[in-house]
C-alpha positions as CSV (number, residue, x, y, z in Angstrom):
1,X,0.0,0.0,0.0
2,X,2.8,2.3,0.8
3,X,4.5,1.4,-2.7
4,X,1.1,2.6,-4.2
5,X,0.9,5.8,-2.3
6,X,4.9,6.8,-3.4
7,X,3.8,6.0,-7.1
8,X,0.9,8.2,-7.2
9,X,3.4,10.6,-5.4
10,X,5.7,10.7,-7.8
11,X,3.4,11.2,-10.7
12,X,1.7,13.6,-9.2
13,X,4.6,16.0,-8.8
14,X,5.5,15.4,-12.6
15,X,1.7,16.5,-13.1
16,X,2.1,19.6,-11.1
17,X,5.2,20.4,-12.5
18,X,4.1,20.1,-15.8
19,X,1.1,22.0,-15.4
20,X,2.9,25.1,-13.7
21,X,5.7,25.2,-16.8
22,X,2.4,25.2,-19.2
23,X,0.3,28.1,-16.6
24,X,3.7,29.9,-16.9
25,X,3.4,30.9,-20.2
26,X,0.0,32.8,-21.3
27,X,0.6,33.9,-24.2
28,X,1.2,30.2,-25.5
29,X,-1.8,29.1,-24.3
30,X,-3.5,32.0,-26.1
31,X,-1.5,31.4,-29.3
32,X,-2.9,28.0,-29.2
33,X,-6.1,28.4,-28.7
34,X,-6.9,31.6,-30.0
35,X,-4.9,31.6,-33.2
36,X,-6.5,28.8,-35.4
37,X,-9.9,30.2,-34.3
38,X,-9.2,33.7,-35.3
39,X,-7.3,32.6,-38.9
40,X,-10.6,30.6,-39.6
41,X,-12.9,33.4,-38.3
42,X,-11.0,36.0,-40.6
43,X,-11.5,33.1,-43.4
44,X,-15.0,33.1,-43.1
45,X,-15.2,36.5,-44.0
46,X,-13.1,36.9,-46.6
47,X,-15.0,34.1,-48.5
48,X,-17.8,36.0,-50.3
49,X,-19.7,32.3,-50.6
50,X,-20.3,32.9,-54.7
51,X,-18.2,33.6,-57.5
52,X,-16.2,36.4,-58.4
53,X,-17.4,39.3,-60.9
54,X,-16.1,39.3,-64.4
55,X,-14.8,42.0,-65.9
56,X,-16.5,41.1,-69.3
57,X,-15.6,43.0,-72.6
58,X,-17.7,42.5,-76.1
59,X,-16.0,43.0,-79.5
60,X,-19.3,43.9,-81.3
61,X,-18.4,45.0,-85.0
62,X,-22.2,46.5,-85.7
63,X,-22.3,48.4,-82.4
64,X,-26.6,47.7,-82.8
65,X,-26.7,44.1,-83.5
66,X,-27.1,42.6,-80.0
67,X,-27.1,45.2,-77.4
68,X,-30.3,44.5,-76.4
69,X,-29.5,40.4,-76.0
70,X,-26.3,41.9,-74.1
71,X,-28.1,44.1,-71.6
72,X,-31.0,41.6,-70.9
73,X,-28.2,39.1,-70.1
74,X,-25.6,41.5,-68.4
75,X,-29.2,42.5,-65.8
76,X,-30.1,38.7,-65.9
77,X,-26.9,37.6,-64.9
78,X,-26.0,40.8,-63.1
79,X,-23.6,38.4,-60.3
80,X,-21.6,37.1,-63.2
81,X,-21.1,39.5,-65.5
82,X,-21.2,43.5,-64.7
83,X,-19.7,46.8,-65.3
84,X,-19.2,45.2,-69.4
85,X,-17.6,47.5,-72.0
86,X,-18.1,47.3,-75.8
87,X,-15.4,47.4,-78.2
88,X,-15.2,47.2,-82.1
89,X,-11.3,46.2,-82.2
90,X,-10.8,42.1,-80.9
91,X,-7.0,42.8,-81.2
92,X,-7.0,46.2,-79.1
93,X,-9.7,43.6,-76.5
94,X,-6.9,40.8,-76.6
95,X,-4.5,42.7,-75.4
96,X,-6.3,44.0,-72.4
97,X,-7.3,40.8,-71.6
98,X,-3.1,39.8,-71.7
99,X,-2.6,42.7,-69.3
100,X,-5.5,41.4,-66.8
101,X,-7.4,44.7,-67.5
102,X,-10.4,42.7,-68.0
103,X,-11.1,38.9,-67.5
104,X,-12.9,37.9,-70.4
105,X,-13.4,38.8,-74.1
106,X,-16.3,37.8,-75.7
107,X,-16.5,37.9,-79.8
108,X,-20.2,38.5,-81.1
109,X,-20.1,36.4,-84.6
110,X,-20.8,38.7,-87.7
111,X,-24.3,38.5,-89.6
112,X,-25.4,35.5,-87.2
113,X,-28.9,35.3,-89.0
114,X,-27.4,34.3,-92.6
115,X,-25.0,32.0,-90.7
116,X,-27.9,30.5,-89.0
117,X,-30.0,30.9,-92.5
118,X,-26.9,28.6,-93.7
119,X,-27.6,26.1,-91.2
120,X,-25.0,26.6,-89.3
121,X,-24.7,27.6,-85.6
122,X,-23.2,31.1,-85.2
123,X,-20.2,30.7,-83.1
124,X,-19.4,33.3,-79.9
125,X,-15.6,33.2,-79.2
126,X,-14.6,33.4,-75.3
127,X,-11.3,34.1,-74.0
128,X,-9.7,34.2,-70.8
129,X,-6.2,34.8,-69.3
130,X,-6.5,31.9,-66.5
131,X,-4.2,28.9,-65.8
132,X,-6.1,28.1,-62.2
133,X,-8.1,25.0,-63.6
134,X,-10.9,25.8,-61.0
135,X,-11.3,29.4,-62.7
136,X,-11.1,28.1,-66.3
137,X,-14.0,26.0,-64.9
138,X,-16.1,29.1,-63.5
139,X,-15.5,31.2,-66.7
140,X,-16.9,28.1,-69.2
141,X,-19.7,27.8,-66.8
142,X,-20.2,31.5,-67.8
143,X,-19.5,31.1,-71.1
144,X,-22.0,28.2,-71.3
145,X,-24.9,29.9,-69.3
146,X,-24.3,32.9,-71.0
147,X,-24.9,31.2,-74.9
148,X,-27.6,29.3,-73.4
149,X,-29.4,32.4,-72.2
150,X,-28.9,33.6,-75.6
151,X,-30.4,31.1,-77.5
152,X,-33.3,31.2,-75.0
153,X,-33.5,34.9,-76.1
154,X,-33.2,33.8,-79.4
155,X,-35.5,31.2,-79.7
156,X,-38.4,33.3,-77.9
157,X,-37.7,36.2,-80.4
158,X,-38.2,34.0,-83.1
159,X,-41.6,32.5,-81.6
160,X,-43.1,35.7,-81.2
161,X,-41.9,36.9,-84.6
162,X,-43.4,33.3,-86.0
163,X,-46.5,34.5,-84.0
164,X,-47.0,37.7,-85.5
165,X,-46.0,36.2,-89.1
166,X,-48.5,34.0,-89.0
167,X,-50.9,36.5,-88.7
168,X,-50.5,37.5,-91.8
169,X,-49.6,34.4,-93.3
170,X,-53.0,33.2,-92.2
171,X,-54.5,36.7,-93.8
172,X,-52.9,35.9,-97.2
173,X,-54.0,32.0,-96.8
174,X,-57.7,33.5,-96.9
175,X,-56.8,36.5,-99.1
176,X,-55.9,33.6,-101.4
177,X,-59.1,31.5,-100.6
178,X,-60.9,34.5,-101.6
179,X,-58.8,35.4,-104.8
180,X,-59.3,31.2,-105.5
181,X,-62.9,31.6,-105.5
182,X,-63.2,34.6,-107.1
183,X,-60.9,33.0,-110.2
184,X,-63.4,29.7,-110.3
185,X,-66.2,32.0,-110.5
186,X,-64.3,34.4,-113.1
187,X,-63.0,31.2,-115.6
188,X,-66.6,30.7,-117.0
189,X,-67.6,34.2,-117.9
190,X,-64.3,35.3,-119.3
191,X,-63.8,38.0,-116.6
192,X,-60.5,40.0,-117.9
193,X,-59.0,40.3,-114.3
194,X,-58.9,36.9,-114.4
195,X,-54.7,37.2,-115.0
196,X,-54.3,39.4,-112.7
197,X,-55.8,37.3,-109.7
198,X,-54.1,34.1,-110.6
199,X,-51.0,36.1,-110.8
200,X,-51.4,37.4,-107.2
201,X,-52.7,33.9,-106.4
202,X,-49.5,32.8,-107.5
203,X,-47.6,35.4,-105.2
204,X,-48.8,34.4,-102.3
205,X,-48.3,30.5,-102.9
206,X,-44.9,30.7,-103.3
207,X,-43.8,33.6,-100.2
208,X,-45.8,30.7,-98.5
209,X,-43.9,28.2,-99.8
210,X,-40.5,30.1,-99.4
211,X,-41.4,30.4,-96.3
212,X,-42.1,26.7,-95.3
213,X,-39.1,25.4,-97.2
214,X,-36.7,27.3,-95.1
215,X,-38.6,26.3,-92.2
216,X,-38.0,22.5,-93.2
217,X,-34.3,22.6,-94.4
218,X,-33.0,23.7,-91.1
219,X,-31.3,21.2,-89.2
220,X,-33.2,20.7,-85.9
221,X,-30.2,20.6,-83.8
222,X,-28.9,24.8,-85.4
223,X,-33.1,25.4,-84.7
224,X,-33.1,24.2,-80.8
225,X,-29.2,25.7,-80.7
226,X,-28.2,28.4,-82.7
227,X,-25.6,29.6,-81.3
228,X,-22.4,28.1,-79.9
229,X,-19.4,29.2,-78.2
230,X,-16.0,28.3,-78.1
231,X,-13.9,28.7,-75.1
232,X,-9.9,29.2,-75.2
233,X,-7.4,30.8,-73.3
234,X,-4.6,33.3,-74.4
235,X,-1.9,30.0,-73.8
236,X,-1.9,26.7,-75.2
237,X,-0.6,25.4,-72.1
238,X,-2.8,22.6,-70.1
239,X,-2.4,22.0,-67.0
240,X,-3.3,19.7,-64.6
241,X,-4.3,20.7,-60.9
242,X,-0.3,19.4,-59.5
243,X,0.6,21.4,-62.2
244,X,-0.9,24.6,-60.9
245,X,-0.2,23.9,-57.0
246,X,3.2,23.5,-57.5
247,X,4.4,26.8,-57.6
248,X,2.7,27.5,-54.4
249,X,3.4,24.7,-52.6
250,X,7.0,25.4,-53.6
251,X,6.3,28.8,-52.4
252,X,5.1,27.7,-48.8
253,X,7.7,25.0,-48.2
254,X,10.3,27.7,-48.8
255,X,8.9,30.4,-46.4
256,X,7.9,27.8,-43.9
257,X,11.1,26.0,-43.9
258,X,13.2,29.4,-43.6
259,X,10.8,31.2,-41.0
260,X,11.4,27.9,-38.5
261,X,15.0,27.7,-38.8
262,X,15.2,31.8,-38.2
263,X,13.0,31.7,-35.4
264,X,14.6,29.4,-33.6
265,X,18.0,31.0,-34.3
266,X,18.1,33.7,-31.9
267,X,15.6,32.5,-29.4
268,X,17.8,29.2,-28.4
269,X,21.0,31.2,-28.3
270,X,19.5,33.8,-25.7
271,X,18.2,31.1,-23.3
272,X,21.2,29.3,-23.7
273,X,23.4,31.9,-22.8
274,X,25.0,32.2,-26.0
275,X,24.3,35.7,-26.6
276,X,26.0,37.3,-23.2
277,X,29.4,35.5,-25.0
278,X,29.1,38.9,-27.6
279,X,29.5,40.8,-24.3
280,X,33.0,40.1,-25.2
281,X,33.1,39.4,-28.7
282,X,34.1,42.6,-30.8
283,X,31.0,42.4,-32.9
284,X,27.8,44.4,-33.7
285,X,24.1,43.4,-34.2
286,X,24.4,44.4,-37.6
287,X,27.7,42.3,-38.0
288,X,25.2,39.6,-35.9
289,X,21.9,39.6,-37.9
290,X,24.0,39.8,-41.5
291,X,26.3,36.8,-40.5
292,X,22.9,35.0,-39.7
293,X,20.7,36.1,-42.9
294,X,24.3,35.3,-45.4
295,X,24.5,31.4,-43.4
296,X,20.5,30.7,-43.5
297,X,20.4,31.7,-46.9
298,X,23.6,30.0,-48.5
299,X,21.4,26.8,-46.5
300,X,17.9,27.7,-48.5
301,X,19.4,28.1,-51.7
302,X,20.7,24.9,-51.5
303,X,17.0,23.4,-50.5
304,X,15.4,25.5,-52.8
305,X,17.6,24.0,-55.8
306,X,16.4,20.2,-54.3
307,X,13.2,20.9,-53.9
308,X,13.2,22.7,-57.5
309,X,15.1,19.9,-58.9
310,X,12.2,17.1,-57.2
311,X,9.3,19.0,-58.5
312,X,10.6,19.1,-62.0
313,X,12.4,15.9,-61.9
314,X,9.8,13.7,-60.3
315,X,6.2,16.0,-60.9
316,X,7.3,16.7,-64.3
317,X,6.9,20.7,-63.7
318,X,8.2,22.4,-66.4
319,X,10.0,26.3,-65.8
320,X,8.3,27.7,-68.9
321,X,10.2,31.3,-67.9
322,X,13.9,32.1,-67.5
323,X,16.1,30.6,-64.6
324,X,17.2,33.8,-63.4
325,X,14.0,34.8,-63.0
326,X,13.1,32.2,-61.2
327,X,16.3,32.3,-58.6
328,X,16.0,36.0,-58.3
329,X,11.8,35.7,-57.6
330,X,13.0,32.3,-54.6
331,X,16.0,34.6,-53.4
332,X,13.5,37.6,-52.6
333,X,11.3,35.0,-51.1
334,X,14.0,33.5,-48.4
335,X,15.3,37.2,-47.9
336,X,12.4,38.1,-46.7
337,X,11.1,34.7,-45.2
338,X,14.0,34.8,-43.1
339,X,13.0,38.6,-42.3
340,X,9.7,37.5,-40.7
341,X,11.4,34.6,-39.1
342,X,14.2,36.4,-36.9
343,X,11.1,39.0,-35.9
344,X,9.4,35.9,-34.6
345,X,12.5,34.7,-32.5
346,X,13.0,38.5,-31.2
347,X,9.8,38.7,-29.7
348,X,9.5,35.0,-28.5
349,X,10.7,33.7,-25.0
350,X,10.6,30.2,-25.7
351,X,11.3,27.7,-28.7
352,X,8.0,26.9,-28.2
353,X,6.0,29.9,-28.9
354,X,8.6,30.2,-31.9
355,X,7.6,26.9,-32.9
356,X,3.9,28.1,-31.9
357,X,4.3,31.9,-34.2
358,X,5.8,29.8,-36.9
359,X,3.2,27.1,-37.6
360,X,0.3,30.1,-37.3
361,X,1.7,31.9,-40.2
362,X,2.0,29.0,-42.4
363,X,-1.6,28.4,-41.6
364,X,-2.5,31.9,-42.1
365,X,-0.4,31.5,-45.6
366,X,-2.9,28.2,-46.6
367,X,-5.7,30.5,-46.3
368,X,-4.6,33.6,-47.6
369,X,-2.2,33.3,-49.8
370,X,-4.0,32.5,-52.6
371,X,-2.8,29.1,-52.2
372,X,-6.5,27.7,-50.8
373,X,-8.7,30.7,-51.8
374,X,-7.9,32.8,-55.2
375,X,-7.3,36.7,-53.8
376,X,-10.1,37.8,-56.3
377,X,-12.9,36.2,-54.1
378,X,-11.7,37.7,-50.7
379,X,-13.5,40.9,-49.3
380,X,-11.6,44.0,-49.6
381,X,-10.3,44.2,-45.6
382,X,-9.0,40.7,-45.7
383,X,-6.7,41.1,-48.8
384,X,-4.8,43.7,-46.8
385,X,-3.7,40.4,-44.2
386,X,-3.2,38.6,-47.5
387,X,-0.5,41.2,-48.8
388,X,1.7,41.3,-45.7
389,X,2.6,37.1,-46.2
390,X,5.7,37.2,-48.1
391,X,4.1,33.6,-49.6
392,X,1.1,36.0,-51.0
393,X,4.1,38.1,-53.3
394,X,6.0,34.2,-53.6
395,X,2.8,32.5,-55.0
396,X,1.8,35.4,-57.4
397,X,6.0,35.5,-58.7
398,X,6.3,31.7,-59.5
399,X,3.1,31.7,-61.2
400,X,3.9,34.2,-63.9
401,X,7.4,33.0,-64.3
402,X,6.7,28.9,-64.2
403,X,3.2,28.5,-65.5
404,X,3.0,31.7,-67.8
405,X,6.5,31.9,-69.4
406,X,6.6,36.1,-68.4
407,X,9.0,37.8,-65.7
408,X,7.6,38.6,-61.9
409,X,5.6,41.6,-61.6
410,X,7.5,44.4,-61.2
411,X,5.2,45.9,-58.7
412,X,5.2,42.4,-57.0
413,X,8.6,42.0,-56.9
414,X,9.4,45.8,-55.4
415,X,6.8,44.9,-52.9
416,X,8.1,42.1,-51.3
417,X,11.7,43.2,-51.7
418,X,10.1,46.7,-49.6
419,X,9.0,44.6,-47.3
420,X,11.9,42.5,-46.6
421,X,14.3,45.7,-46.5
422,X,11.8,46.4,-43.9
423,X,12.1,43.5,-42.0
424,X,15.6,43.5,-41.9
425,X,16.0,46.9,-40.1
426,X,13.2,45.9,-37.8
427,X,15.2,42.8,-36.6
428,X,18.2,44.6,-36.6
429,X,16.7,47.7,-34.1
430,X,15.4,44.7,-31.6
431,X,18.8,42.7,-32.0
432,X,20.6,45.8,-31.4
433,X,18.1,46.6,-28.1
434,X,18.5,43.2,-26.8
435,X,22.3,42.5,-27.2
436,X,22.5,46.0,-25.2
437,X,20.4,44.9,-22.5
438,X,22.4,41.4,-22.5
439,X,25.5,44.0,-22.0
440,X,24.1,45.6,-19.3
């Protein structure tokens, strides 16, 4: 019984001790807690719950053929398509559309009603500038409902054009009843306007039967659907969903691999007692924090170049753009990666809550990034968390330059490179305040 009563002892001191360490620290309890909570809370309102708003342009040649069809479908369909602009020139359209001044281009065919009189279907051309293979999916499902709504248009028209043709189709049937009679009556007494009727007899017969036999040659399947369209992007290039997560995921591997080792960095060395050996050491924070970023980032380039090497090697992802672009876009990336991750080990106490900061971001990077959720659907307030993750700036970089073939964004590239610059006189300001207090 004694034996029992030490045991419980014994483990209950390793359960108070353990519980004190963890009550010890609040903010990691917090971070815990709070943190996944508040990155899905701040997720669920930057999801608008529908699809995003195209930026539609028309390339009409007859500015009045189909404007009305267009408005009636632009206020039908007012979710999908608004705020549309008209334009005469498909060249001077194309090239907006290649600039990502507007999402999609749709071509009105020319003289639809003698293509359709031909019996063939008049054709709208769509085109887009995507390579996410969910948004090339949203934009045909536009492009389908929107030629679909068309052709219901179209079809309705023609009904209620039928109906009021046969209005006076049926007038001239009896007009020619009449004009029948009156010419059976008119044979036997040798009336002289006898020519005359059977000539507008004749008239009438054959508009009828003009009209029946174009009725009957058209196909049934250009009468139900006369109008198609045909959906194509600006590249050639397929590709597959791997295909088009593999930038990012490269993206998030890199940031998340250099933020853990640079968090952990300075923290360890301070509660090891590393840091009060510069007490002595003739060297400076700035001589400290550039030693640190020029060793952590000889170390990523080297794990950027296999992780590069795997994905192309073994996922078959081909670098459509050029390889300095590509190094210089990454090398941005882990300067500033590495930026976010020494701020982390400044303001942490333990490895833990570096650990803790660290895995938080890359969750926060999932969601807003653009990795998860495409930027274009997020709210307006959200997007402004979304542009202060260097894997936001990383994702948006190796897109263009892997999948597209075309250099980073300038405006993309000075943004990240801003905010690393940033970053590193940050770190260097807190390194700086806590080697002096370490001095004092």
């Amino acid at each position: 019984m004694t034996r029992i009563f030490k045991f419980l002892i014994r483990i209950s001191s390793f359960l108070s001790k353990e519980l004190t360490e963890i009550f010890r620290q609040p903010k990691l309890i917090l971070t815990l807690v709070l943190g996944p909570f508040l990155i899905m809370f701040l997720f669920g309102l930057a999801n608008p719950g529908q699809g995003r708003t195209l930026r539609t342009t028309f390339v009409v040649t007859d500015p009045n053929s189909f404007q009305k069809e267009i408005d009636a479908f632009t206020k039908s369909f007012s979710s999908s398509l608004v705020n549309y602009v008209i334009e005469n020139d498909g060249e001077l359209a194309l090239k907006k559309l290649a600039l990502n001044q507007t999402d999609m281009v749709i071509i009105i065919p020319d003289v639809p009603l003698e293509t359709i009189q031909n019996n063939q279907q008049a054709e709208f051309l769509v085109y887009h500038n995507e390579i996410d293979p969910f948004q090339i999916g949203y934009i045909n499902s536009v492009g389908r409902i929107y030629v679909d709504e068309i052709n219901r248009q179209f079809l309705q028209s023609m009904v209620e054009q039928e109906q009021g043709d046969s209005a006076s189709l049926q007038s001239n049937l009896e007009a020619a009843i009449i004009k029948t009679q009156t010419l059976r009556r008119a044979i036997p007494s040798g009336d002289v306007n006898t020519a005359t009727q059977a000539a507008d007899l004749e008239k009438d017969l054959t508009d009828l039967h003009g009209k029946l036999t174009t009725f009957r040659t058209l196909a049934s399947g250009v009468l139900v659907r006369p109008f198609s369209a045909k959906i194509s992007g600006l590249s050639d290039i397929q590709l597959t969903v791997i295909g088009f997560f593999a930038p990012a995921v490269i993206v998030l591997l890199l940031q998340h691999f250099s933020i853990t080792f640079a968090s952990l960095s300075i923290v360890r060395e301070t509660r090891s007692g590393i840091m009060e050996l510069f007490k002595v050491a003739p060297i400076t924070a700035f001589e400290t924090l550039a030693g640190k970023y020029i060793s952590y980032l000889f170390f990523e380039i080297i794990l950027a170049g296999i992780i590069t090497v795997l994905a192309v090697w073994l996922l078959k992802i081909p670098i459509l753009g050029q390889l300095q672009d590509y190094a210089l876009a990454v090398l941005v990336l882990l300067f500033t990666s590495l930026g976010v991750g020494f701020l982390i080990s400044l303001i942490s106490e333990t490895d833990t809550q570096a650990v803790q900061y660290s895995m938080l971001l890359l969750l926060a990077s999932i969601f807003f990034s653009g990795f998860f959720l495409d930027l274009r659907l997020m709210k307006e307030p959200i997007t402004f968390l979304a542009w202060s993750l260097p894997a936001t700036y990383g994702i948006r970089m190796l897109q263009d330059i892997i999948l597209r073939g075309s250099s980073a964004p300038p405006m993309i590239f000075l943004g990240i490179t801003l905010i690393g610059i940033v970053l590193f006189l940050i770190d260097w300001t807190l390194l700086r305040k806590k080697m002096e207090s370490q001095y004092a």
